[in-house]
C-alpha positions as CSV (number, residue, x, y, z in Angstrom):
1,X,-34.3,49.3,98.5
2,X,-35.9,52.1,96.5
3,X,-36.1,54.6,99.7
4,X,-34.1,57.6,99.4
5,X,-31.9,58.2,102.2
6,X,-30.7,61.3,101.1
7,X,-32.3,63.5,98.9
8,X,-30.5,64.2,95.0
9,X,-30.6,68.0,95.7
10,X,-28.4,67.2,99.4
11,X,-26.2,65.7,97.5
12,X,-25.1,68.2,94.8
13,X,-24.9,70.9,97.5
14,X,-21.9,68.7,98.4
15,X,-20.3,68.0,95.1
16,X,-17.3,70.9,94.0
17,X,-15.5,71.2,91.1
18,X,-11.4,71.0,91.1
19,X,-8.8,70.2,89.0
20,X,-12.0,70.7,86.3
21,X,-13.6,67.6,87.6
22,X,-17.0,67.2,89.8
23,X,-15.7,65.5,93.3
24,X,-16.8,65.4,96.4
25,X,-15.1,65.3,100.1
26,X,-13.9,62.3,102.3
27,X,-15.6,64.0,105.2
28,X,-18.6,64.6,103.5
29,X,-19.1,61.3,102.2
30,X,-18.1,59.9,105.4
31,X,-21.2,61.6,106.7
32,X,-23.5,60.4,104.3
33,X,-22.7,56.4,104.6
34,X,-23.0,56.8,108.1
35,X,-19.5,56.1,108.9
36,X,-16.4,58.1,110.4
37,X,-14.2,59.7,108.1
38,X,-11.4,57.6,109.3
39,X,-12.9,54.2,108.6
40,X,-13.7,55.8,105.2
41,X,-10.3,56.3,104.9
42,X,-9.0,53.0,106.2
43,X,-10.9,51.5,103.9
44,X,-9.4,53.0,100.9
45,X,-6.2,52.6,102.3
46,X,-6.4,49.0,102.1
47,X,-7.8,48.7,98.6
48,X,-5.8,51.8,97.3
49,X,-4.9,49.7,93.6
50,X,-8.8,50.6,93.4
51,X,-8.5,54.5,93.4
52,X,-6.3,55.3,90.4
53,X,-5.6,59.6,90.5
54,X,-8.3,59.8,88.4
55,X,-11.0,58.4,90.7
56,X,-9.1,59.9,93.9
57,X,-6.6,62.4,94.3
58,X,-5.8,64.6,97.7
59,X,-6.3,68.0,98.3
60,X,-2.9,70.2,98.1
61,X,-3.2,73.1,101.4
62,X,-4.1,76.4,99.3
63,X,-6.7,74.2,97.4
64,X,-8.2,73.3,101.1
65,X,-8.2,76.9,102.1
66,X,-9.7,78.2,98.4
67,X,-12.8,75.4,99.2
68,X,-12.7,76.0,103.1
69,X,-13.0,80.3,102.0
70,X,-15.7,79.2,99.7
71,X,-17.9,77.1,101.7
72,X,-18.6,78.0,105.2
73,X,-19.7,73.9,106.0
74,X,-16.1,73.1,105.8
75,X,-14.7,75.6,108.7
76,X,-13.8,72.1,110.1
77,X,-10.9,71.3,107.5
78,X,-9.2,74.5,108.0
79,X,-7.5,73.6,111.3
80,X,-7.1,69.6,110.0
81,X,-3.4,68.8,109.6
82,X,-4.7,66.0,107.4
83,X,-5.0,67.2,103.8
84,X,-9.0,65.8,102.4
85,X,-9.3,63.2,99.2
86,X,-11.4,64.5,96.8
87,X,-13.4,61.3,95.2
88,X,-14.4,61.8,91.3
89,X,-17.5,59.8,90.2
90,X,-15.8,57.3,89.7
91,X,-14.0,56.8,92.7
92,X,-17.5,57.1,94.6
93,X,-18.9,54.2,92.6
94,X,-16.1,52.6,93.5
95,X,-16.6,53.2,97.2
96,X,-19.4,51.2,97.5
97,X,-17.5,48.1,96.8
98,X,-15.2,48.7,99.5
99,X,-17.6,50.1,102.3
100,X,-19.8,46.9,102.0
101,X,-23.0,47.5,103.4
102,X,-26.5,47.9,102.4
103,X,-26.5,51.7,103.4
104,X,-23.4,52.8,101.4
105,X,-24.8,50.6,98.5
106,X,-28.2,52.7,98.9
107,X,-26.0,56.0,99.5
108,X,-24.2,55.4,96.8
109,X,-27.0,55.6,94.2
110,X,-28.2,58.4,95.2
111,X,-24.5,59.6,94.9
112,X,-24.6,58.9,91.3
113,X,-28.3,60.0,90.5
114,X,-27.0,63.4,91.9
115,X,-23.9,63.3,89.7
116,X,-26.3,62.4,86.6
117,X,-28.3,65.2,87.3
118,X,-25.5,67.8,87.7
119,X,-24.3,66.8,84.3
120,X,-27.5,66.7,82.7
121,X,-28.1,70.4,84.3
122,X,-25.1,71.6,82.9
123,X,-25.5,70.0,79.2
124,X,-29.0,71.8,79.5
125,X,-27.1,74.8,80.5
126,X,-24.7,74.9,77.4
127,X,-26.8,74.3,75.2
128,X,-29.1,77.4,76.2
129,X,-25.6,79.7,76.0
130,X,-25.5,78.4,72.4
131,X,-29.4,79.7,71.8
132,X,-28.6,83.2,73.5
133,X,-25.5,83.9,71.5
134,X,-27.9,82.5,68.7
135,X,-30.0,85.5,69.6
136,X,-27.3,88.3,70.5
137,X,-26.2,87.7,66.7
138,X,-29.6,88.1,65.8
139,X,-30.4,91.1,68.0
140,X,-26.9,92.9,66.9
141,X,-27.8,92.0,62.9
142,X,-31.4,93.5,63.4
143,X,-30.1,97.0,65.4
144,X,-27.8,97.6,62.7
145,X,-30.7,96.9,60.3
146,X,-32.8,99.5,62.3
147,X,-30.5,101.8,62.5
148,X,-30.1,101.8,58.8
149,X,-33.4,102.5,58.5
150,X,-33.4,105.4,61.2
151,X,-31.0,107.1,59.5
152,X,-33.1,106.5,56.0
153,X,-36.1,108.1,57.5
154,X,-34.2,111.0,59.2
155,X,-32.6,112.2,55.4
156,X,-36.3,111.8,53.8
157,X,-38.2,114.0,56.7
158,X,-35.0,116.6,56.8
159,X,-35.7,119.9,54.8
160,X,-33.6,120.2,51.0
161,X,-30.4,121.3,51.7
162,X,-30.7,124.4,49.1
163,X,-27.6,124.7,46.8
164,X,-25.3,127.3,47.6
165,X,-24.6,130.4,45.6
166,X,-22.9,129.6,42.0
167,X,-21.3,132.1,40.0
168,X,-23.0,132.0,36.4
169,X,-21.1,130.7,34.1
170,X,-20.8,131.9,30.4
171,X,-21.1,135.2,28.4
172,X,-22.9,138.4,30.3
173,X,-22.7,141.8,31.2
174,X,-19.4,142.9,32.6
175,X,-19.9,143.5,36.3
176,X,-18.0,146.4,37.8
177,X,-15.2,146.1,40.2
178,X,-14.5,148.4,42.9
C-alpha cells in the first residue's frame, strides 16, 4: 500500500489557486482515481452535506476561461457547458470516503502529500522574502554609509579652496580714486 501511483510533483502541477485557496479540478481528479469525471460527480452529488463551500465550490464562467487562458491542459473545459468544482484540501480528503476504493484511498494520499509539500514550499518561500528584505535594509543602510564616506574622502583629496580677496580692514594709507 506504500507504492506511489502518482508521483507528488504530478500532483502539484495540477493544483491552482482561486478564491485564495489551493484546489484542484473535478476533471483532473477524475483522471487520477481512475474514474470518469461524471461518476466523480455523481458521487458527490449523493453525499453533497459532505462538501460544505469551503471544501467544494464551482467554478463561475470568466473564472473557467481565466484557468482554461492559463493552462493549455484544460482546452477541454473551454467548450464544456458544465461549469468544473474546484475541491479544496479538504474536500479531496473528503473524497476518498465517498469514492470507496483502494486506488482513490492510495490516490488520495498522495493528493495530500502534494498539498503538504506545496504549503511547506511556500512557508520556506516567505520566510526567505523576510531574509532578503532583511538584507535590502542592510544593503541600503551600508550604501548610504559608503557614500558618506565617498564624499569624506573626495573633500580631503580636493585642493584648499583659497579665500577670496578681502578688503583690509582698519587704519592705512588713503588709496586714490579715479
Amino acid at each position: 500500500m506504500t507504492t506511489k501511483i502518482v508521483p507528488v510533483e504530478v500532483i502539484t502541477e495540477k493544483i491552482f489557486e482561486i478564491h485564495g485557496q489551493k484546489v484542484m479540478l473535478d476533471a483532473e481528479l477524475a483522471k487520477l482515481y481512475g474514474v470518469s469525471n461524471k461518476a466523480l460527480n455523481q458521487a458527490v452529488k449523493r453525499n453533497r452535506q459532505r462538501f460544505p463551500a469551503d471544501f467544494m465550490f464551482q467554478l463561475s464562467r470568466r473564472e473557467r476561461d481565466e484557468l482554461v487562458t492559463k493552462c493549455d491542459r484544460l482546452t477541454k473545459l473551454k467548450h464544456s457547458s458544465v461549469m468544473p468544482h474546484a475541491f479544496t484540501e479538504a474536500g479531496v480528503a473528503m473524497l476518498s470516503s465517498v469514492l470507496n476504493s483502494e486506488k482513490a484511498v492510495q490516490v488520495n494520499v498522495q493528493i495530500i502529500r502534494a498539498f503538504i509539500k506545496l504549503r511547506t514550499m511556500l512557508s520556506e518561500h516567505e520566510a526567505l522574502r523576510h531574509a532578503i528584505q532583511g538584507l535590502e535594509g542592510r544593503v541600503s543602510r551600508n550604501e548610504r554609509n559608503i557614500q558618506i564616506a565617498i564624499n569624506t574622502l573626495q573633500k580631503l583629496i580636493a585642493p584648499p579652496k583659497l579665500p577670496q580677496k578681502r578688503h583690509k580692514m582698519g587704519f592705512g594709507p588713503p588709496t586714490k580714486k579715479k
